[in-house]
C-alpha positions in Angstrom: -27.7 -70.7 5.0 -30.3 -68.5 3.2 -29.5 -64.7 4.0 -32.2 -62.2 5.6 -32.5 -60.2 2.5 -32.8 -63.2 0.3 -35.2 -64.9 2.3 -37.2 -61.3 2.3 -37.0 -61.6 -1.7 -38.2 -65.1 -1.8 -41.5 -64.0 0.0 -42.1 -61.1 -2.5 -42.2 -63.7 -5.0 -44.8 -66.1 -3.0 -47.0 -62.8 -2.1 -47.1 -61.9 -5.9 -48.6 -64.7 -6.4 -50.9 -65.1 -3.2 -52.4 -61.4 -4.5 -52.9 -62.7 -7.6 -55.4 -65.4 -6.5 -56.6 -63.5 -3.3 -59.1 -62.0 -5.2 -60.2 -64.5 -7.2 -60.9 -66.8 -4.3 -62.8 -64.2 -2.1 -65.2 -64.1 -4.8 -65.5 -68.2 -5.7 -66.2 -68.1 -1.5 -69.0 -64.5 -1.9 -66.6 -63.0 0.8 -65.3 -60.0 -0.7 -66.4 -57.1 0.7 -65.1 -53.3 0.8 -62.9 -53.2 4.2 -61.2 -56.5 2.7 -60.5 -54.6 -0.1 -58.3 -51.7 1.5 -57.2 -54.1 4.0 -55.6 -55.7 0.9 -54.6 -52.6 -1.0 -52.6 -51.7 2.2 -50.8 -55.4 3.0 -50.0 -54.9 -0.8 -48.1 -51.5 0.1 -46.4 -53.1 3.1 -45.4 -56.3 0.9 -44.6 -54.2 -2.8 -43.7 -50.9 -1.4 -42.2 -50.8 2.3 -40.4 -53.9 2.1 -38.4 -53.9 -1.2 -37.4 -50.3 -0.3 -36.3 -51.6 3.1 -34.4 -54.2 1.3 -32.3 -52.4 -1.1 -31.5 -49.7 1.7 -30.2 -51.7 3.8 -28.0 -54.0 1.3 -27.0 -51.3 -0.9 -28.2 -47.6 -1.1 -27.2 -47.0 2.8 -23.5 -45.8 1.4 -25.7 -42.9 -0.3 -27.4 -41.5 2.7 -29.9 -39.0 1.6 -30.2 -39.8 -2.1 -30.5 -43.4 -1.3 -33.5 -42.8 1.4 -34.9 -40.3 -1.5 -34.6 -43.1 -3.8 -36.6 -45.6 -1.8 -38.9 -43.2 -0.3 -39.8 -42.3 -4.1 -40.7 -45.6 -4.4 -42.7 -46.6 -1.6 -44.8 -43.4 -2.9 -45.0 -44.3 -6.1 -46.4 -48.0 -5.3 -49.1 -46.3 -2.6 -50.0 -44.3 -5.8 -50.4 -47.2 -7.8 -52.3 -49.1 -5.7 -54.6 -45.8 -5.1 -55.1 -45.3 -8.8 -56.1 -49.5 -9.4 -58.6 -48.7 -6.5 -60.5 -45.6 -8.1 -60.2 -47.7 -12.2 -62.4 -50.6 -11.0 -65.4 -48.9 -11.1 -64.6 -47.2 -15.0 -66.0 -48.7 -18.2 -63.7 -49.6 -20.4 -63.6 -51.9 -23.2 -63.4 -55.7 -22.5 -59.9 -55.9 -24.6 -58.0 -52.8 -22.1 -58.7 -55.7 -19.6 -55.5 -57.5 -21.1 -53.4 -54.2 -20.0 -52.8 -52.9 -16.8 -52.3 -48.9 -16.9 -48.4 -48.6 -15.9 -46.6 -51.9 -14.0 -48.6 -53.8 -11.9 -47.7 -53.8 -7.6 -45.9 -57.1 -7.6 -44.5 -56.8 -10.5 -42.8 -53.5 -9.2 -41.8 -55.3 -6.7 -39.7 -57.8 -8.0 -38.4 -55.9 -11.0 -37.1 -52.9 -8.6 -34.4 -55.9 -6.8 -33.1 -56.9 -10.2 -29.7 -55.3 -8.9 -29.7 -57.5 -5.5 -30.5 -60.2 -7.7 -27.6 -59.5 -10.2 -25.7 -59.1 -7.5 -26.7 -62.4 -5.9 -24.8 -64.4 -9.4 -21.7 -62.8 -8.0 -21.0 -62.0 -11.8 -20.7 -58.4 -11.6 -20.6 -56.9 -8.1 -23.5 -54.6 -8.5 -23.1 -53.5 -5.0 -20.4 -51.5 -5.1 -22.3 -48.9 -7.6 -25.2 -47.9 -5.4 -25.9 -44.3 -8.2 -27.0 -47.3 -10.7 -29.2 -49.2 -7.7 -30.8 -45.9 -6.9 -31.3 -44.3 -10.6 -33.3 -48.1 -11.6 -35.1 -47.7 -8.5 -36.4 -44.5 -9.4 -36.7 -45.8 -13.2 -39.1 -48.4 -11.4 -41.1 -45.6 -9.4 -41.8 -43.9 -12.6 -43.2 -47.3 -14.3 -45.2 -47.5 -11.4 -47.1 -44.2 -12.1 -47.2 -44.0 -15.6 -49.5 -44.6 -17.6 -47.9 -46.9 -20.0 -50.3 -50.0 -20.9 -48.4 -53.4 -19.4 -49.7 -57.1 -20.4 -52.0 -58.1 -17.3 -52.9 -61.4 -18.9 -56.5 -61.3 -17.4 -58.0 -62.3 -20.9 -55.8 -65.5 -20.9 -57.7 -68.0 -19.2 -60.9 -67.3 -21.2 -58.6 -69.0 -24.7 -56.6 -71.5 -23.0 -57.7 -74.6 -24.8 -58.0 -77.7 -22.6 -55.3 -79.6 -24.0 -52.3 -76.8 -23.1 -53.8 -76.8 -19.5 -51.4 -79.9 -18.4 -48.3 -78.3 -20.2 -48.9 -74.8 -18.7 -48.8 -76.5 -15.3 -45.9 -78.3 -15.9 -44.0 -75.2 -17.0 -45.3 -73.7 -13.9 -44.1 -76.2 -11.5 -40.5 -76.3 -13.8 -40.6 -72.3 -12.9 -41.4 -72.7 -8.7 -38.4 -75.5 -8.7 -36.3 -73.1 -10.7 -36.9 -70.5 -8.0 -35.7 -73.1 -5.2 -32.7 -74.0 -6.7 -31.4 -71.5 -8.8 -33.7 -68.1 -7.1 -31.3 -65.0 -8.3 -30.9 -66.6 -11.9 -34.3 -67.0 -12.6 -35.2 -64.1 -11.4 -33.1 -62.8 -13.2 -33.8 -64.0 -16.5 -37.8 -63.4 -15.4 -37.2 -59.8 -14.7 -35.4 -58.8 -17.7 -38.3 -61.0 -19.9 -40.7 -58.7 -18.1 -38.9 -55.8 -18.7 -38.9 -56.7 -22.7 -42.7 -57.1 -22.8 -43.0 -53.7 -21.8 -42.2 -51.9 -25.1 -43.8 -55.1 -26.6 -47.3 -54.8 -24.5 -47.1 -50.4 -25.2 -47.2 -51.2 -29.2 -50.2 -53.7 -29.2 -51.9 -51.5 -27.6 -51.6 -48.9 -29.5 -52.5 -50.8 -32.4 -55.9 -52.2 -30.7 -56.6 -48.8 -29.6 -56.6 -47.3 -33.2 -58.3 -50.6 -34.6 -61.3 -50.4 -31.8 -60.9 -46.1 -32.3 -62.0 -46.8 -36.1 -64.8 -49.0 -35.0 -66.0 -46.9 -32.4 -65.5 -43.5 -33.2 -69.0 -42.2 -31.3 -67.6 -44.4 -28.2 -63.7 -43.4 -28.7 -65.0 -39.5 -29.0 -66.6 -39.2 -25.7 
């Protein structure tokens, strides 16, 4: 049987990836308007923000009391932060490359990254439970990704070069990836968290470099 807490991660994953066609498809359909924009911004709190934190209180900050609740609390905030500062971005000019980069971790991704300890613990290779100071120091190492301002891969630029004959091998890895997450859930997300995790340092250093490079061949644009 599929515990409560699992089955609460599992749906993290499949909202992740309902928000990140939600938008796409209000606008194939001309149905976006602004209410369903906050209406999303706030499901995407409850879903990235209330319900991880109520997750890894309740399997394993509780021992902690009050720095455990700080520790999730911190979080929550920092993800209704987030989403506030994506909302008041959309309508800034920016060049078409920063597209590729979101400013600090995307909202889902937060989510799932911040449960990398339940999901460690989930392998029953190291019983990550029983050292809740760790689980509550990554969450707040998660809150801060969530705030900063350190450019993560978005990937929004992707679709535009995908060349027609990687279309059918992309799919296939994506379907390998959803049957991976049925049968084997806490290692792949697992190994999918800590990949993320890598691209960070990764995404922070192209970006820098295509900052400089468009800096150089902007300077009016890059002084204002």
């Amino acid at each position: 049987n599929v515990s409560p807490l699992a089955a609460v991660s599992s749906d993290l994953v499949a909202a992740a990836i309902l928000d990140g066609v939600d938008g796409r498809l209000a606008r194939a359909l001309k149905a976006q308007s602004r209410f369903g924009a906050e209406l999303d911004s706030l499901a995407d709190f409850i879903n990235f923000g209330v319900a991880p934190a109520i997750v890894l209180f309740t399997w394993g900050l509780g021992g902690l009391k009050g720095f455990g609740w700080l520790a999730v609390l911190l979080f929550a905030c920092g993800m209704g932060l987030r989403l506030a500062r994506f909302n008041s971005m959309l309508e800034v000019d920016k060049p078409k490359w920063q597209s590729n980069y979101f400013t600090g971790m995307p909202a889902p991704a937060g989510a799932i990254t911040v449960l990398l300890p339940f999901y460690i613990d989930g392998l029953g290779i190291v019983a990550v439970k029983q050292f809740p100071l760790f689980t509550a120091l990554y969450t707040l190492a998660m809150a801060f990704l969530l705030v900063s301002t350190i450019p993560t891969f978005s990937g929004k630029l992707m679709g535009e070069r995908i060349r027609g004959e990687l279309l059918l091998p992309i799919m296939t890895a994506v379907a390998a990836l959803v049957g991976l997450l049925v049968t084997y859930p806490y290692g792949t997300l697992t190994v999918v968290t800590l990949g993320y995790l890598a691209t960070i340092p990764i995404s922070y250093r192209r970006f820098r470099f295509l900052q400089r490079e468009w800096e150089v061949l902007h300077p009016t644009e890059a002084a204002k």
